[in-house]
N, C-alpha and C positions, 0 to 999 in steps of 0.2 A: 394571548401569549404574554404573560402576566410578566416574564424576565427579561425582555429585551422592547425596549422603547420605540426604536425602528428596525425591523428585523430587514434583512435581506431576502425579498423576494424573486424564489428564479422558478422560472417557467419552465414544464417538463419537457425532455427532449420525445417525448412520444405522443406528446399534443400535437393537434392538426395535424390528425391521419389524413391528408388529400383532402379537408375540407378548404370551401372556398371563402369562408370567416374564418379568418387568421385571430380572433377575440376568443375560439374555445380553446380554452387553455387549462391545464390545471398547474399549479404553481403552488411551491412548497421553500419554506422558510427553518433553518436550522438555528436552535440557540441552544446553551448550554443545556437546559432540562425539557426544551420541548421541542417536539418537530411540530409544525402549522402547514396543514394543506387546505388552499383557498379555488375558487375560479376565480379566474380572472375577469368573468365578464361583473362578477360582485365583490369587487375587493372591500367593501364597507363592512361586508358580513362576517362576524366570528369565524375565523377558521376550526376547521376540527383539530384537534391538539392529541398529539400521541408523546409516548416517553421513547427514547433513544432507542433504546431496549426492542419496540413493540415496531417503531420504525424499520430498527435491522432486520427482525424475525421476518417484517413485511417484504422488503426487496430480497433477504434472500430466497425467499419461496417463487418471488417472481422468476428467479432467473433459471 
């Protein structure tokens, strides 16, 4: 996430369905031109990077 130096990572409210390791997590970070979704148990690892755009299209199909 090439725009934002320390982004704000927040953890999804639909992680840990009833599991009993509270570490699977999936956790997603918003900056100006990129969304980053990482797990949490490899926060080292490149997140996948989406544009704003490709983000929105995403959750509203979820819902």
């Amino acid at each position: 996430m090439a725009d934002a130096a320390l982004p704000t990572w927040r953890k999804s409210s639909f992680s840990d369905g009833g599991s009993e390791d509270q570490s699977d997590c999936v956790e997603v970070a918003i900056t100006t031109n990129t969304v980053g979704v990482r797990d949490s148990k490899t926060p080292t690892t490149p997140p996948l990077t989406f544009t704003p755009a490709a983000w929105s299209q995403f959750l509203n199909k979820m819902r």
